[in-house]
VEXBA-724234 format. One record per residue (C-alpha): residue in three letters; x, y, z. Coordinates in nm, 2 decimals, always signed. Layout:
BEGIN
ALA,X,Y,Z
...
! end
This chain:
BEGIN
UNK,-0.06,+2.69,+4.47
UNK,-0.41,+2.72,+4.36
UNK,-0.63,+3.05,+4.47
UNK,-0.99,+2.98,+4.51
UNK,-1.10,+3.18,+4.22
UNK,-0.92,+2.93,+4.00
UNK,-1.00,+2.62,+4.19
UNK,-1.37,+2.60,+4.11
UNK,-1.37,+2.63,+3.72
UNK,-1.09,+2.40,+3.72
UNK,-1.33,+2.13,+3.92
UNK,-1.59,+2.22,+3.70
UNK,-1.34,+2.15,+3.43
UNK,-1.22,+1.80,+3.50
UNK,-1.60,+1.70,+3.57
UNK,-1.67,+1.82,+3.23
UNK,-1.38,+1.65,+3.04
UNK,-1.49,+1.31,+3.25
UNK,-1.85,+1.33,+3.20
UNK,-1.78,+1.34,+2.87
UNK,-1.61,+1.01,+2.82
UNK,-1.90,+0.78,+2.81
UNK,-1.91,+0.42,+2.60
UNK,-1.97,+0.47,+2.25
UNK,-2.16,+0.20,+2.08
UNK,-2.01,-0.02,+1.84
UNK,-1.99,+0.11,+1.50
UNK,-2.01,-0.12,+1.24
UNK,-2.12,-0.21,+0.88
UNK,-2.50,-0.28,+0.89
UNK,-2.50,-0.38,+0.52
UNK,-2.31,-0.49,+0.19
UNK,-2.49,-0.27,-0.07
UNK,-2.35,-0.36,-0.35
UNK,-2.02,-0.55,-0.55
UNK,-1.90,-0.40,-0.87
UNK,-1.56,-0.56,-1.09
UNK,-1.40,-0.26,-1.25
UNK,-1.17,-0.48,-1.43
UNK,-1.09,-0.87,-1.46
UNK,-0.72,-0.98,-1.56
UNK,-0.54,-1.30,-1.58
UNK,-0.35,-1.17,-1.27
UNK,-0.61,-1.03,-1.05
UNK,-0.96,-0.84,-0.98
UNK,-1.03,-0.45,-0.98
UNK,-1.36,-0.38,-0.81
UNK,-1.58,-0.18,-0.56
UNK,-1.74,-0.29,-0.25
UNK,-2.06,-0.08,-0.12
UNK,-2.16,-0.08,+0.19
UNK,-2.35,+0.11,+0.48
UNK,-2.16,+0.21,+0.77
UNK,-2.40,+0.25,+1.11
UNK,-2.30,+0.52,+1.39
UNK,-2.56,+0.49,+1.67
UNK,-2.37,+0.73,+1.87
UNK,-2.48,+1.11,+1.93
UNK,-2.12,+1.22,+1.79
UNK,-1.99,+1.20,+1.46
UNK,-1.64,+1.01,+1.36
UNK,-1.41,+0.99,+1.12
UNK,-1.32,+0.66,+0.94
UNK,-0.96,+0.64,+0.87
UNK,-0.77,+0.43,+0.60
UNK,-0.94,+0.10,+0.66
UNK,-0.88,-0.21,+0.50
UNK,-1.05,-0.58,+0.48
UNK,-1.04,-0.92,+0.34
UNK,-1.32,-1.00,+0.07
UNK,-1.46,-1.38,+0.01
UNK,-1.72,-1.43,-0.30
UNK,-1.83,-1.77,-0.21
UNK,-1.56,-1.95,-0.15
UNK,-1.31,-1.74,-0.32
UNK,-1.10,-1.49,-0.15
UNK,-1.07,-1.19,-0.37
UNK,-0.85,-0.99,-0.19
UNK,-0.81,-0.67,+0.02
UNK,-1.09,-0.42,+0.01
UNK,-0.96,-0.06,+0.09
UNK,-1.04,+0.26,+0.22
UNK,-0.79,+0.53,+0.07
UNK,-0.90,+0.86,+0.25
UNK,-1.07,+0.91,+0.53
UNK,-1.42,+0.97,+0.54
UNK,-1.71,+1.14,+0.77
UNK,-1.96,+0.96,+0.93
UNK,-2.23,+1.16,+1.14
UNK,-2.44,+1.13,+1.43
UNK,-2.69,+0.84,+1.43
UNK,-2.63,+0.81,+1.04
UNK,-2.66,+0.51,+0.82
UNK,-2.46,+0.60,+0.50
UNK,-2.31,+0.44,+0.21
UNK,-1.93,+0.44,+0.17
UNK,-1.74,+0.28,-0.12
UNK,-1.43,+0.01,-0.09
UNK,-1.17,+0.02,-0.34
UNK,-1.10,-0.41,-0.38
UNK,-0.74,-0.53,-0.55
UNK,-0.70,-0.89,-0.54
UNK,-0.42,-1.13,-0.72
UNK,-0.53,-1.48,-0.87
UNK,-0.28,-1.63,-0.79
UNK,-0.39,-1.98,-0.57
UNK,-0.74,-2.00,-0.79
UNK,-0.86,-2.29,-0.99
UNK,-1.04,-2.26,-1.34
UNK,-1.35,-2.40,-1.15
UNK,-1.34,-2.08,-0.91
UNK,-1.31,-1.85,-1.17
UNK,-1.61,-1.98,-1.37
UNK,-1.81,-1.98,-1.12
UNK,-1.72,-1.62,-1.01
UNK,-1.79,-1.49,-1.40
UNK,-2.13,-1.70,-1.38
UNK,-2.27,-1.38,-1.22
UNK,-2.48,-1.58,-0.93
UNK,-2.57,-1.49,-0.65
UNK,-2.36,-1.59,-0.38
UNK,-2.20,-1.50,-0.04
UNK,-2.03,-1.20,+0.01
UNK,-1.82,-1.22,+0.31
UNK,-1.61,-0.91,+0.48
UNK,-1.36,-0.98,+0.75
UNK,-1.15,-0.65,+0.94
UNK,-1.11,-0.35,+1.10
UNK,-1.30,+0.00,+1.06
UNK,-1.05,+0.23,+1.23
UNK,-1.27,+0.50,+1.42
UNK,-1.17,+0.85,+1.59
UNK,-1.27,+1.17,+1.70
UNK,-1.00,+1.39,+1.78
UNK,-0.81,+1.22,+2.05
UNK,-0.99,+0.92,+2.06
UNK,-0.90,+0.59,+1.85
UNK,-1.09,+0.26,+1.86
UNK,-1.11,-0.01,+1.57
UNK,-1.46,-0.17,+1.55
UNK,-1.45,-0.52,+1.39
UNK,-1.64,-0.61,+1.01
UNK,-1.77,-0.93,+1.05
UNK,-2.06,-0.95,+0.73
UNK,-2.19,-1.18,+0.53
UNK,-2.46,-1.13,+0.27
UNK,-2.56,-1.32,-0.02
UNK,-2.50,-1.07,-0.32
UNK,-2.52,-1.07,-0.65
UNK,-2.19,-0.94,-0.90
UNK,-2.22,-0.62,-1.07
UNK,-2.03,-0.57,-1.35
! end
């Protein structure tokens, strides 16, 4: 079956490929950098969410198409998207951009006011990053909350 020229850089092999898998750390996003409204409708919001995205690991990843829910206060704004994929390299801390669409449809007068006032208040993300590296897939939860201000 296997001669024993062939048998030792196959060993050597298979404890490459399994010394390889260790436990990455949790990627996540370390912090909201900024909120921007592109456009403001009677139907819905247009905007851009910035935020830092942390990879402690010794390995790069790619983000894929991500998406999360986005709350201003009490006001849920909508979905916050990532359309392409994007790099994010060893032990980095760097700024990516979400693409926000959001429909008013369940908001009261009082809610909108107080999201045009321009005060600071609490910016809350809630979802998945979707992480890989050529065979390997993980999503890392987005849990943040920050008290930010609305750019306009």
């Amino acid at each position: 079956m296997f001669s024993t020229k062939h048998f030792l850089p196959i060993v050597l092999l298979i404890g490459l490929l399994f010394s390889s898998c260790k436990d990455f750390q949790e990627i996540n996003v370390s912090k909201i950098d900024g909120f921007k409204v592109k456009s403001l409708t009677q139907e819905g919001i247009s905007g851009e969410v910035k935020v830092k995205i942390k990879n402690p690991n010794p390995i790069g990843f790619n983000v894929y198409r991500s998406s999360c829910d986005v709350y201003f206060g009490d006001l849920y704004l909508g979905k916050a998207k990532l359309k392409k994929r994007i790099r994010v390299g060893a032990n980095s801390d760097s700024e990516h951009t979400f693409n926000l669409e959001g429909k008013f449809k369940d908001m009261s007068l009082l809610q909108l006011t107080s999201l045009l006032s321009g005060k600071s208040q609490s910016l809350v993300l809630k979802g998945n990053l979707k992480v890989g590296k050529f065979f390997y897939r993980k999503n890392f939860p987005i849990d943040r909350k920050e008290k930010i201000g609305l750019g306009k």
